[in-house]
Steps between C-alpha positions, in 0.01 A plus 500: 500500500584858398611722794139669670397842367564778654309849526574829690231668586515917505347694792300763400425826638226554248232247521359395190094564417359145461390532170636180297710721263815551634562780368564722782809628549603278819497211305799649277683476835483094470689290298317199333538172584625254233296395268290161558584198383341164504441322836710179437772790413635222203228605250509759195419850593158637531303578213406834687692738728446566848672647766451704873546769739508520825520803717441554899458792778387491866111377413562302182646222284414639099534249218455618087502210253497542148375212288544472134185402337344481136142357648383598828234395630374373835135326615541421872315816720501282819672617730742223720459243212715306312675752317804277339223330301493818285820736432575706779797618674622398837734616757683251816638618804647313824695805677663292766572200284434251713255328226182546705214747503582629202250765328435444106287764289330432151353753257359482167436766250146592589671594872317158659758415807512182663746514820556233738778373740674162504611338857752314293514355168254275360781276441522465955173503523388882501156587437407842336341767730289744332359775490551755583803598602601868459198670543716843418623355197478752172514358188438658124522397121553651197437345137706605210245430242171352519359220762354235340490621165700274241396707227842675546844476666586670805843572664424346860389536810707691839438430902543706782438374887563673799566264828466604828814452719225467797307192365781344340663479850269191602713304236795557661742537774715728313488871591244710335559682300850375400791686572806574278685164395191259628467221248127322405456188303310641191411326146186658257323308249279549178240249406452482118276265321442437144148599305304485245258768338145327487169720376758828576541390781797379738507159546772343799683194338718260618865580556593667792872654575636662784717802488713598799777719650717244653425161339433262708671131321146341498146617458444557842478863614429398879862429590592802708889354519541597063349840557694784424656787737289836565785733660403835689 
């Protein structure tokens, strides 16, 4: 395996409007992560970019995602569902490492969220908790293009979140928020299935891939131990 990803993330004194953009000027301040590649981390590269920010202050963890994307388009409105069964984008976070209670986040480009909180891994045993978990959690989307139109092609589709240091701290042991040179286990992950264009009309087909950060040498996103490295 491939040495784990790394990603510093840039305090801010100017707090980014939640607004699924990323186009205010604190998010120049960040650097972007590398782009993903495919889980396994042995395959060909994506078909489609996508990459990440992350910023933080005294109240807040921010993350901007940009995701490269001819055909967007998006069905699921229920909240706390299934989202991986659709394309959607997903962040991971265990800030003490220590594998357990750690806090994962899904979104999908109609700005459905599904959060929930693993004990452990499935793998030992864990057993999802959900919802909801960050009741101050902010969250917005914005479409390049046209949702669920495949009458034309559109350029993608961008994230923003805000997390509150305050309810993130029941995940943790680790100090809150982090302090200069703290380290979190960290990996991020986009869902993309293949369609088909029935009645024009998206149709979900059959192949699935999963696009991450820091690959993880299987397909198997719940083990916290091939995560990559958030630094502060």
């Amino acid at each position: 395996m491939p040495d784990l990803s790394r990603y510093k993330a840039h305090r801010t004194t100017t707090p980014p409007p939640i607004d699924g953009t990323l186009t205010h000027p604190a998010w120049a301040e960040a650097a972007w992560t590398s782009d993903f590649v495919d889980i396994r981390g042995d395959q060909p590269a994506p078909a489609y970019r996508t990459r990440a920010k992350l910023l933080y202050d005294d109240e807040y963890l921010y993350l901007g995602a940009r995701l490269e994307e001819p055909h967007v388009w998006s069905t699921m409105t229920e909240q706390n569902t299934f989202l991986y069964e659709e394309n959607n984008f997903e962040l991971f976070v265990d800030p003490d490492g220590d594998r357990e209670n750690y806090y994962e986040f899904e979104i999908n480009p109609l700005g459905t969220i599904w959060e929930l909180t693993l004990p452990k891994p499935y793998a030992d045993g864990g057993v999802a908790i959900d919802p909801t978990n960050l009741p101050g959690l902010r969250t917005a989307i914005h479409v390049d293009g046209t949702l669920n139109d495949p009458s034309d092609a559109d350029a993608g589709w961008s994230v923003e979140a805000a997390f509150p240091w305050a309810e993130l701290a029941r995940h943790t042991k680790a100090s809150m928020p982090p302090k200069p040179g703290d380290e979190w286990r960290m990996n991020l992950m986009r869902v993309e299935w293949s369609h088909d264009v029935v009645d024009g009309a998206y149709r979900k087909g059959s192949q699935q891939d999963f696009w991450v950060w820091s690959p993880q040498g299987e397909v198997d996103m719940h083990k916290p131990e091939r995560w990559g490295v958030l630094e502060f």
